[in-house]
Backbone and ligand atoms as CSV (ligand in chain L), in Angstrom:
chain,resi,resn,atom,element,x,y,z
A,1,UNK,N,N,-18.122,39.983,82.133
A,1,UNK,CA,C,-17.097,39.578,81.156
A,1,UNK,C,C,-15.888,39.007,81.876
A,2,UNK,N,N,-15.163,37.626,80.963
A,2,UNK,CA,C,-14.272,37.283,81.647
A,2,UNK,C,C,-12.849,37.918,80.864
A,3,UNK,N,N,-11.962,37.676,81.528
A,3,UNK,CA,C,-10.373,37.824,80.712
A,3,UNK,C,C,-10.507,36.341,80.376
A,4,UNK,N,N,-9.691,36.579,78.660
A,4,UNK,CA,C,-9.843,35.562,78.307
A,4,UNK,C,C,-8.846,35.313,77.380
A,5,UNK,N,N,-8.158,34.193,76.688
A,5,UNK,CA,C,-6.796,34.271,75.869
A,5,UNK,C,C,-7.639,33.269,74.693
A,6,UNK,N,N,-7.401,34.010,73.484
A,6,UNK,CA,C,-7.583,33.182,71.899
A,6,UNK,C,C,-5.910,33.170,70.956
A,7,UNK,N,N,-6.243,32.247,70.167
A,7,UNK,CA,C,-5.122,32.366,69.220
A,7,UNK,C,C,-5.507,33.053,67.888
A,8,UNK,N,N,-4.802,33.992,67.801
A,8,UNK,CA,C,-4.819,35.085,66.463
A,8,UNK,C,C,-3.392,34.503,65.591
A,9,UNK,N,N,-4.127,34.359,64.142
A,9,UNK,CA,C,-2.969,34.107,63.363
A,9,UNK,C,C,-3.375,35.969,61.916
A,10,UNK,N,N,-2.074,36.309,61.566
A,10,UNK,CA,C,-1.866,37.269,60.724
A,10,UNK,C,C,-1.407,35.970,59.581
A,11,UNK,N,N,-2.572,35.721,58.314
A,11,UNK,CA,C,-1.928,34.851,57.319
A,11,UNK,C,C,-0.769,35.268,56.090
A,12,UNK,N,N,-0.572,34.391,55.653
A,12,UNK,CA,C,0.244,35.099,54.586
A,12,UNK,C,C,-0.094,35.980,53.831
A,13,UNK,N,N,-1.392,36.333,53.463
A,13,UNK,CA,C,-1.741,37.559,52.450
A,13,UNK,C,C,-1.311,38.717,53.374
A,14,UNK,N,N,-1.600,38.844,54.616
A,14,UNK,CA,C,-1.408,40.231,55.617
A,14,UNK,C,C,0.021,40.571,55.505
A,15,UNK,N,N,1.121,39.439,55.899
A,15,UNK,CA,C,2.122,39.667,56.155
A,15,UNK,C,C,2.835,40.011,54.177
A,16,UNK,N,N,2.918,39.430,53.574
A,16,UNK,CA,C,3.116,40.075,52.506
A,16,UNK,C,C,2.549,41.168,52.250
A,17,UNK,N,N,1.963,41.786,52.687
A,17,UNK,CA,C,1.331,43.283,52.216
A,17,UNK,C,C,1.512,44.408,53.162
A,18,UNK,N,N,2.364,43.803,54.032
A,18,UNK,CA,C,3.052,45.048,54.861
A,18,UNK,C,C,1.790,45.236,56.539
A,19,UNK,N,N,0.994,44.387,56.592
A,19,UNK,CA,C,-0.163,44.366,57.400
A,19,UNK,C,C,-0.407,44.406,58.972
A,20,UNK,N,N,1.105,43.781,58.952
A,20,UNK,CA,C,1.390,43.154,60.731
A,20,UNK,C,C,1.435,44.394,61.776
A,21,UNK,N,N,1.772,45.201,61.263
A,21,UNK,CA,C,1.482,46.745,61.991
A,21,UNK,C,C,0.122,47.182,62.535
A,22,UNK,N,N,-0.302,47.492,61.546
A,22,UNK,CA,C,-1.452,47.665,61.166
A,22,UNK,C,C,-2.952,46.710,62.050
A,23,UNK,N,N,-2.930,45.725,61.881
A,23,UNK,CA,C,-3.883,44.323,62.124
A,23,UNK,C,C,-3.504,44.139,63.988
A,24,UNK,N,N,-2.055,44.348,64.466
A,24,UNK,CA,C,-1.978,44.257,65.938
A,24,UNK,C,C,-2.458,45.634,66.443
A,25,UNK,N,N,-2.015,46.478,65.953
A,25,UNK,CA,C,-2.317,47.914,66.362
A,25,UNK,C,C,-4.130,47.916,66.576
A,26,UNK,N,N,-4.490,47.466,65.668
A,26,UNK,CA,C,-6.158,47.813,65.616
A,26,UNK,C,C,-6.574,46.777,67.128
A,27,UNK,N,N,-5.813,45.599,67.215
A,27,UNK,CA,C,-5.702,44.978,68.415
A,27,UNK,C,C,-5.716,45.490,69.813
A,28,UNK,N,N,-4.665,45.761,69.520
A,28,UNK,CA,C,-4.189,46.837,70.837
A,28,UNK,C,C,-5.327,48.202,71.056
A,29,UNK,N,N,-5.455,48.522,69.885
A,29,UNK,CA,C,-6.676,49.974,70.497
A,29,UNK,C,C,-8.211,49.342,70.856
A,30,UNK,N,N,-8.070,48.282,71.069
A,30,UNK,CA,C,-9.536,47.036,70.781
A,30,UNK,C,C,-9.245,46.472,72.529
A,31,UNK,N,N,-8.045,46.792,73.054
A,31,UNK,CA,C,-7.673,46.137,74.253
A,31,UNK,C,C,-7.673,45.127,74.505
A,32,UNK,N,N,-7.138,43.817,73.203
A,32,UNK,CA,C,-6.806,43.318,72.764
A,32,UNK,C,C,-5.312,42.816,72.835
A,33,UNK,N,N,-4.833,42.237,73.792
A,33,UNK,CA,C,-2.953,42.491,74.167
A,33,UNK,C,C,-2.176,41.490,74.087
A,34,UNK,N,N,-0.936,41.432,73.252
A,34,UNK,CA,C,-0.536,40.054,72.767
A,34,UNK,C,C,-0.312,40.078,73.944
A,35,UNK,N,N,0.425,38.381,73.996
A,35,UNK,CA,C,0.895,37.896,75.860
A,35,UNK,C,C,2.052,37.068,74.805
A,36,UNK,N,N,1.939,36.670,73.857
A,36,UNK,CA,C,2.436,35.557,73.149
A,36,UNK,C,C,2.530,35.959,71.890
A,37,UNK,N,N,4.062,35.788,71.042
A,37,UNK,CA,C,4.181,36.109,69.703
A,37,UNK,C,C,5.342,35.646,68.682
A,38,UNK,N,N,4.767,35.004,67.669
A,38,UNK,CA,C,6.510,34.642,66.653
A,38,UNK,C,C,5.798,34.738,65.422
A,39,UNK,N,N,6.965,34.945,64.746
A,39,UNK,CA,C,6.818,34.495,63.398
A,39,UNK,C,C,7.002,32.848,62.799
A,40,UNK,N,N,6.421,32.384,62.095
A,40,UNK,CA,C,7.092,31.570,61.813
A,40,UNK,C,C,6.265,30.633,60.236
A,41,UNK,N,N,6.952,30.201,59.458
A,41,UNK,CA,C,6.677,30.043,58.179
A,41,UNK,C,C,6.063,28.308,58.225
A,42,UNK,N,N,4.994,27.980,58.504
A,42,UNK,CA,C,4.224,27.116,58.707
A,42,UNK,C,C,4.806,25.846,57.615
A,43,UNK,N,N,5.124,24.467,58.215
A,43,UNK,CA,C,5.366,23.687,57.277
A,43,UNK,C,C,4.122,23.054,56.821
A,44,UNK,N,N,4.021,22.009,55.579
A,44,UNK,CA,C,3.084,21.601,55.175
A,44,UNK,C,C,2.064,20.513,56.423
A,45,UNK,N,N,3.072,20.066,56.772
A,45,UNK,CA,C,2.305,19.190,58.099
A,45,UNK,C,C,1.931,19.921,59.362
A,46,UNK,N,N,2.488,21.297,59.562
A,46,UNK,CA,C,2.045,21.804,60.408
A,46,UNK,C,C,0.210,22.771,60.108
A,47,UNK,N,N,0.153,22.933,59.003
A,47,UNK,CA,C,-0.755,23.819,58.471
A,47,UNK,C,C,-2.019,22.781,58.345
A,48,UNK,N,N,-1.837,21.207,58.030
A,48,UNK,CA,C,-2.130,19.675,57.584
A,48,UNK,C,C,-2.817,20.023,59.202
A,49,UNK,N,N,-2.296,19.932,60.190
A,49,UNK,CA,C,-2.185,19.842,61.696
A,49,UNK,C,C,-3.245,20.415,62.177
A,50,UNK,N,N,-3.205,21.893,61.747
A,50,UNK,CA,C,-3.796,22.956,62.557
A,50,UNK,C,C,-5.438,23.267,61.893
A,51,UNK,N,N,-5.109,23.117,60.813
A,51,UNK,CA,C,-7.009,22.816,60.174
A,51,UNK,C,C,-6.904,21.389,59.789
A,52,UNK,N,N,-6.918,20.611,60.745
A,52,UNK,CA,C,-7.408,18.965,60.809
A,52,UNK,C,C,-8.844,19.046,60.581
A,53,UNK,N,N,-9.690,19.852,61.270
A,53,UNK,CA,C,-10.651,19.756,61.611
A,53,UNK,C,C,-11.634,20.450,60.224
A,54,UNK,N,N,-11.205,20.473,58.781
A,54,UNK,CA,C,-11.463,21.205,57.808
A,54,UNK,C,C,-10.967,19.930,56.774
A,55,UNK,N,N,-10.512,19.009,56.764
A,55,UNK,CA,C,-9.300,18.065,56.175
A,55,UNK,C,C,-10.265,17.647,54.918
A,56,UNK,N,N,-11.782,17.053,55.424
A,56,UNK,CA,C,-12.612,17.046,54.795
A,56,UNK,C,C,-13.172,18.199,53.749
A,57,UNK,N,N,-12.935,18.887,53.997
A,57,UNK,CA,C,-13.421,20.439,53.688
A,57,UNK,C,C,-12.944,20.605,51.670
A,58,UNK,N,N,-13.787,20.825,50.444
A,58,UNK,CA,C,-12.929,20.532,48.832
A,58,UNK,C,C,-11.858,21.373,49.066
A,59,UNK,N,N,-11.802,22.573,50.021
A,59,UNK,CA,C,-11.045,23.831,50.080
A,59,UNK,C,C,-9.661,23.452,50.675
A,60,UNK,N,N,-9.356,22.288,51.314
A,60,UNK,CA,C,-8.933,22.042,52.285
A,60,UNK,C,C,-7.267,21.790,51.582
A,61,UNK,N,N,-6.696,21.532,50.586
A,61,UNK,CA,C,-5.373,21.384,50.348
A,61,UNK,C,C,-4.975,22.888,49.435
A,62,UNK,N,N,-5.997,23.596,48.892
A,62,UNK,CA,C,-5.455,25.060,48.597
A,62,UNK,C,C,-5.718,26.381,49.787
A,63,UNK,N,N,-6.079,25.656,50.834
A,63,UNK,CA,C,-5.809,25.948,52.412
A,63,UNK,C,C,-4.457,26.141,52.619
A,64,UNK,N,N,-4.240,25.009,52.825
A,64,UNK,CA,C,-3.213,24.402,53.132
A,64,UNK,C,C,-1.697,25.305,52.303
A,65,UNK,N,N,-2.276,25.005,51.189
A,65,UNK,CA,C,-0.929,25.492,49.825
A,65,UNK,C,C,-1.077,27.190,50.527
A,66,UNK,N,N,-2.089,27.568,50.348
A,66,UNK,CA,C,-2.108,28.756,51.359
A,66,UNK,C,C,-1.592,29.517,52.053
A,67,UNK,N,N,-1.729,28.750,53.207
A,67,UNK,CA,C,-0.942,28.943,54.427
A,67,UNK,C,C,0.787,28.640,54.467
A,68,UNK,N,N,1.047,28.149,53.479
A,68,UNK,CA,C,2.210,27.671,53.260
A,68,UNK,C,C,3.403,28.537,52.730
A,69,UNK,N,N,2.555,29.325,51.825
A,69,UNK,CA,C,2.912,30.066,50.940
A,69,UNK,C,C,3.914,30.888,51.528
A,70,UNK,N,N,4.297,31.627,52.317
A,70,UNK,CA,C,5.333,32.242,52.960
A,70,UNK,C,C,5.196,32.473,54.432
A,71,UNK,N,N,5.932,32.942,55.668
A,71,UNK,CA,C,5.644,33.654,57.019
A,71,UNK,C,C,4.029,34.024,57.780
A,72,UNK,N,N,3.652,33.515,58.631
A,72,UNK,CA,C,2.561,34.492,59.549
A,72,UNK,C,C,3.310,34.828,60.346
A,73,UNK,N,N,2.327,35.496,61.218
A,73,UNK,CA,C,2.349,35.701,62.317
A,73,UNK,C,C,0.986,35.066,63.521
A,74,UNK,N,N,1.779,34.529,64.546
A,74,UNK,CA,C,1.186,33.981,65.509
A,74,UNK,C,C,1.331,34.522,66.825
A,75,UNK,N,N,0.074,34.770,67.238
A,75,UNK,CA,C,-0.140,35.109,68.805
A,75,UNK,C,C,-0.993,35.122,69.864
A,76,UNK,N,N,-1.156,34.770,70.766
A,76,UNK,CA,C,-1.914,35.128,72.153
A,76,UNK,C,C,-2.344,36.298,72.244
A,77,UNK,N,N,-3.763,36.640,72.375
A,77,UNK,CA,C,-4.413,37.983,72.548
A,77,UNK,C,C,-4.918,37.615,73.760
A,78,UNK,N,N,-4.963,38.669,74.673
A,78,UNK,CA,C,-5.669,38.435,76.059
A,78,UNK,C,C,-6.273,39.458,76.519
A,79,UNK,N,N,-8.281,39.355,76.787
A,79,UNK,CA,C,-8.570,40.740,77.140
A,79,UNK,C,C,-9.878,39.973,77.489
A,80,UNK,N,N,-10.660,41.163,77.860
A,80,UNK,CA,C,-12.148,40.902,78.210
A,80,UNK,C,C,-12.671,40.406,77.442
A,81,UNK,N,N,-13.085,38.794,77.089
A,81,UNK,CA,C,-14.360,38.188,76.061
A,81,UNK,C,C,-13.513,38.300,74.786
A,82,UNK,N,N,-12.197,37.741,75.087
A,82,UNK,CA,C,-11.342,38.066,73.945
A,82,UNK,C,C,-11.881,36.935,73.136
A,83,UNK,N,N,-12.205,36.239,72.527
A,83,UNK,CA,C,-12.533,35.255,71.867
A,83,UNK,C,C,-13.568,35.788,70.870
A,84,UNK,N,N,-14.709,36.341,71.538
A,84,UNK,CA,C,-15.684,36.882,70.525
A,84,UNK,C,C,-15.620,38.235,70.079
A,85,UNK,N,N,-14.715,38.986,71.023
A,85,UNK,CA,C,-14.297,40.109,70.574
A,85,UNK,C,C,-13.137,39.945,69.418
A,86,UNK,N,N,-12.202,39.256,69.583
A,86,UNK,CA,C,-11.557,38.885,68.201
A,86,UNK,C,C,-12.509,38.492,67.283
A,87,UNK,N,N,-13.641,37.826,67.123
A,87,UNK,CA,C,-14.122,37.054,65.717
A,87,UNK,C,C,-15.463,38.654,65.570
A,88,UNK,N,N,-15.456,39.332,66.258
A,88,UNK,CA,C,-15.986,40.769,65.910
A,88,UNK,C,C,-15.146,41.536,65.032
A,89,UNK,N,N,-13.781,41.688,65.357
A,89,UNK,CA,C,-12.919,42.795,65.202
A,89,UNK,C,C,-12.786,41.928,63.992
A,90,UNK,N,N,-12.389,40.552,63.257
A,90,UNK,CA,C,-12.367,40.476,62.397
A,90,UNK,C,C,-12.949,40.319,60.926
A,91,UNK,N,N,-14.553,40.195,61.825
A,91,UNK,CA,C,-15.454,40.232,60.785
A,91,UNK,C,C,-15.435,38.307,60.194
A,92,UNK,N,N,-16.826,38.876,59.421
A,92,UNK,CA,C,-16.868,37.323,58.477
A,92,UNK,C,C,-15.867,36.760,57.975
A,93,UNK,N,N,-15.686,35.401,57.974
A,93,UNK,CA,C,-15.128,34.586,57.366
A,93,UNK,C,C,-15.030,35.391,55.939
A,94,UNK,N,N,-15.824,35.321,55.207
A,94,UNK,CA,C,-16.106,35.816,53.123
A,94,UNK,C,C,-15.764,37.475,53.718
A,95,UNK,N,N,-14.688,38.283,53.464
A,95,UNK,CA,C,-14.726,39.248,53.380
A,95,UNK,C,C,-16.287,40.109,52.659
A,96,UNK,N,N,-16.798,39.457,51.923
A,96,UNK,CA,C,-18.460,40.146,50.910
A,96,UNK,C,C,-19.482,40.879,52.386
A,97,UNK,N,N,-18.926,39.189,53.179
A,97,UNK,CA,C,-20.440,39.208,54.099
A,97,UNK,C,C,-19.511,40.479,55.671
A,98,UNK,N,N,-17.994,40.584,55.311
A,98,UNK,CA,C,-18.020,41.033,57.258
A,98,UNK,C,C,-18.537,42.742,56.649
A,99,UNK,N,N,-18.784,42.781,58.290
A,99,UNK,CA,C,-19.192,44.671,58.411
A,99,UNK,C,C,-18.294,45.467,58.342
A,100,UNK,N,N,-18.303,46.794,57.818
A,100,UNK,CA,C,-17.607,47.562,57.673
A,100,UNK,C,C,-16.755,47.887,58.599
A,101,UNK,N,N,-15.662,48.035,58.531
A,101,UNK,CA,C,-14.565,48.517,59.830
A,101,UNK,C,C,-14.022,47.008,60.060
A,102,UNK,N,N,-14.487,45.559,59.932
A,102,UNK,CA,C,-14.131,44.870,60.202
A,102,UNK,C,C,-12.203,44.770,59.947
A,103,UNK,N,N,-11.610,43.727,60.240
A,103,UNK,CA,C,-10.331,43.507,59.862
A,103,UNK,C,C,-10.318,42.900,58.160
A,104,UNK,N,N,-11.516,42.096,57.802
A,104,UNK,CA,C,-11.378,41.566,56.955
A,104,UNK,C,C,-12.024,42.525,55.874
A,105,UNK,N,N,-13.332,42.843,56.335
A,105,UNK,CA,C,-13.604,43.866,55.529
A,105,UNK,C,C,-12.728,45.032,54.732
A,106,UNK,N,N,-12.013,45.801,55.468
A,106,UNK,CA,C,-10.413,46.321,55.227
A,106,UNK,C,C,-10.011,46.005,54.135
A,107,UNK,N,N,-9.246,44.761,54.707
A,107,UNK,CA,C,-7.931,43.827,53.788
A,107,UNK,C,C,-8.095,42.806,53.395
A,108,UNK,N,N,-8.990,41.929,53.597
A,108,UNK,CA,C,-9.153,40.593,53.108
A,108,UNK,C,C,-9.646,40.899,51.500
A,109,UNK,N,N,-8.934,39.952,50.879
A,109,UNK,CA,C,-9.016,39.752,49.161
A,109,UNK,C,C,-10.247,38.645,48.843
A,110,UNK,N,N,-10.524,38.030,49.796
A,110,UNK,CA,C,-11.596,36.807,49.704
A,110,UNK,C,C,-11.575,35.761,50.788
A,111,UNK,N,N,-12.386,34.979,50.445
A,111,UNK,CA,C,-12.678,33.599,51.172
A,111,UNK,C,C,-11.887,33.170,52.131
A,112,UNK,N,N,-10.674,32.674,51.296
A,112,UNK,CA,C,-9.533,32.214,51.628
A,112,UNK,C,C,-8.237,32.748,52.118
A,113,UNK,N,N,-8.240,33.946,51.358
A,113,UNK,CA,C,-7.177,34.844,51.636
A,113,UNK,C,C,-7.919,35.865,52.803
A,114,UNK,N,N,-8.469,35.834,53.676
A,114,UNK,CA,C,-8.829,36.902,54.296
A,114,UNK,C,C,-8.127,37.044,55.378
A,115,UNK,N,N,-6.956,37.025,55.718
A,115,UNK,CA,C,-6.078,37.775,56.277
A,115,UNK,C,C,-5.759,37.464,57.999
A,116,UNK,N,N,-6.069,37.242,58.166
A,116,UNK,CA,C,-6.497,37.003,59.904
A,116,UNK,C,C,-7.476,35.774,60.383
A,117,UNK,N,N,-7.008,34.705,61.369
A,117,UNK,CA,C,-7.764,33.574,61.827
A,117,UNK,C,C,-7.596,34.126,63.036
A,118,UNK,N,N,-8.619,33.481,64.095
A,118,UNK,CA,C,-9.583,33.725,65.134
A,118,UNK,C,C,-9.925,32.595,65.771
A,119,UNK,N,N,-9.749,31.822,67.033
A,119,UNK,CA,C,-9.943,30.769,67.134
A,119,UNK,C,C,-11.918,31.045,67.735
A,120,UNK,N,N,-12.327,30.094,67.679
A,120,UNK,CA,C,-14.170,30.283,67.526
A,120,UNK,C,C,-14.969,29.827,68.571
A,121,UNK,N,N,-13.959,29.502,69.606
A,121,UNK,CA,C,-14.546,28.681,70.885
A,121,UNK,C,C,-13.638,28.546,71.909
A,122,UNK,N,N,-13.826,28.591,73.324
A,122,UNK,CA,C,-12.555,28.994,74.278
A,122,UNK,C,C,-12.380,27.118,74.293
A,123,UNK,N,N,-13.284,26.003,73.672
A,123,UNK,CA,C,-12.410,24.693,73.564
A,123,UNK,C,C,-10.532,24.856,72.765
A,124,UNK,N,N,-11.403,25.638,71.223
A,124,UNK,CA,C,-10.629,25.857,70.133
A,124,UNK,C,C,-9.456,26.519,70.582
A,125,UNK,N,N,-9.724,27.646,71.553
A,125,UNK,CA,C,-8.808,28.696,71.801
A,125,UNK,C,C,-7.573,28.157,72.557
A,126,UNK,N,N,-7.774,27.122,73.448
A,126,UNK,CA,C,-6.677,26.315,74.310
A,126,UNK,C,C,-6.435,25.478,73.636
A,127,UNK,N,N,-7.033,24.743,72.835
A,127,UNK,CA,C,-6.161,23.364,71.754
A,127,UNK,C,C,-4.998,24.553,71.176
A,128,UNK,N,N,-5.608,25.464,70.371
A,128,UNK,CA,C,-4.705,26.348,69.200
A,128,UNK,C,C,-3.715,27.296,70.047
A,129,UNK,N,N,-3.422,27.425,71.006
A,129,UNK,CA,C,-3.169,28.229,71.632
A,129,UNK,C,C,-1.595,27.247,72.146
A,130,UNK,N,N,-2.294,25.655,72.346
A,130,UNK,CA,C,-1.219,25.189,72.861
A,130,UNK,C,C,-0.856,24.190,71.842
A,131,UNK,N,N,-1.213,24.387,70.180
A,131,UNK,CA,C,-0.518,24.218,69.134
A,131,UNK,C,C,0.667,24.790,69.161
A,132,UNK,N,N,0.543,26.166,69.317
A,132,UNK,CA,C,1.670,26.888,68.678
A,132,UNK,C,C,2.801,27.481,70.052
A,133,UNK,N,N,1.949,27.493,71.299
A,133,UNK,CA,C,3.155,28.167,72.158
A,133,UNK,C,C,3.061,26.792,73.259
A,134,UNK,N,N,2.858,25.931,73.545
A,134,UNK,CA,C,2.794,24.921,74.584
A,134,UNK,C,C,4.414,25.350,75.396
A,135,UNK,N,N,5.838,25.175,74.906
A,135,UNK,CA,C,6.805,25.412,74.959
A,135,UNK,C,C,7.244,27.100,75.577
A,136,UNK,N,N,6.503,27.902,75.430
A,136,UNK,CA,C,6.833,29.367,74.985
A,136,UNK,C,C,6.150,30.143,76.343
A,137,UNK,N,N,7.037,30.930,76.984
A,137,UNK,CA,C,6.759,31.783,78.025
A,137,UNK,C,C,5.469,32.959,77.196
A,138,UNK,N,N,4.324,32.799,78.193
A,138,UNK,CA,C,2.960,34.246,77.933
A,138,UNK,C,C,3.602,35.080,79.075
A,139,UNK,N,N,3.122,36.257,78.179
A,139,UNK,CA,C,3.587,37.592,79.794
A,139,UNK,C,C,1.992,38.140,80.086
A,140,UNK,N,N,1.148,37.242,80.921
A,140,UNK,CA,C,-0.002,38.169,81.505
A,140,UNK,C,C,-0.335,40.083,81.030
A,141,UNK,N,N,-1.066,40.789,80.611
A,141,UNK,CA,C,-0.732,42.355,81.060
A,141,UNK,C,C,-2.112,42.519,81.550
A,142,UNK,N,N,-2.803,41.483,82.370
A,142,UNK,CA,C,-3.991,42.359,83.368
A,142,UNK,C,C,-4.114,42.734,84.211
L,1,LIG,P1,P,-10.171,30.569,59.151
L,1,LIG,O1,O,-10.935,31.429,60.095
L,1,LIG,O2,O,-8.696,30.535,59.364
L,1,LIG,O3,O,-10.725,29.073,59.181
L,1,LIG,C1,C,-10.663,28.211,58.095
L,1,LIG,C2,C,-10.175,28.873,56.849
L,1,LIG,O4,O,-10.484,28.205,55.660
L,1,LIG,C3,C,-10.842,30.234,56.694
L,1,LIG,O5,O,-10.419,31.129,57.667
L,1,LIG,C4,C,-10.477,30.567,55.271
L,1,LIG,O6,O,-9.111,30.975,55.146
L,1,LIG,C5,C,-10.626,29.178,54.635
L,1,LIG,N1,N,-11.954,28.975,54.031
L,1,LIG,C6,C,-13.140,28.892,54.647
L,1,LIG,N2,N,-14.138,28.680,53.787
L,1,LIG,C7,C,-13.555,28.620,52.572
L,1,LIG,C8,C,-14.070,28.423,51.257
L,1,LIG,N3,N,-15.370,28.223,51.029
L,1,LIG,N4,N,-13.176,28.423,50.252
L,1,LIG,C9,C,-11.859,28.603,50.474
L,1,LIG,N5,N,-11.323,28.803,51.720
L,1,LIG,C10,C,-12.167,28.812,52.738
């Protein structure tokens, strides 16, 4: 196994529901360790930006309205095989289909609203990674 850094977003359904505690913590006992972290309330072109790659997608502008909707949270997780160990810990995309204990399984309300993104490929993980912090000091903890 390598050390490895993904981008974890907490969406707006989490953070309105009091979640951000909760969703890093399960992180952290997962050894799972931010390096990188803000809040910040996604504009329409930034959200437009970050699922480009979905643009096509019918889902793709109540995505968008979505994500828009108030505050995430954004961060750098860094750990052993962190990439697939994040898209474990969070379970399926459709909250119906993730496994029990998952993140989404938990808290996710559905499809769309399920609470937590995961980047899905260490390509994905350095594009998204240097979406949001390109500018922004990581603090290593390995
Ligand atoms: P995420 O892992 O962030 O990647 C793309 C997002 O699009 C996904 O989580 C969901 O929030 C959303 N999404 C994926 N499939 C659908 C769908 N069929 N209907 C509505 N939203 C979807």
């Amino acid at each position: 196994m390598a050390i490895e850094r993904t981008l974890s977003i907490i969406k707006p359904d989490g953070v309105e529901r009091n979640l951000v505690g909760k969703v890093i913590g399960r992180f952290e006992e997962e050894g799972l360790l931010p390096v990188a972290m803000r809040m910040v309330h996604l504009s329409q072109r930034e959200a437009e930006g970050f699922y480009a790659v979905h643009k096509e997608r019918p889902f793709f502008d109540s995505l968008v309205e979505f994500m828009t909707r108030s505050p995430v949270v954004v961060m750098v997780l860094e750990g052993d095989d962190a990439i697939a160990r994040n898209r474990e810990i969070m379970g399926a995309t459709d909250p119906a289909e993730a496994d029990e204990g998952t993140l989404r399984k938990l808290y996710a309300s559905g499809i769309e609203e399920n609470t937590v993104h995961g980047s899905d490929s260490p390509e994905n993980a350095a594009k998204e990674i240097n979406y949001f912090f390109s500018d922004v000091q990581v603090f290593p903890r390995g």
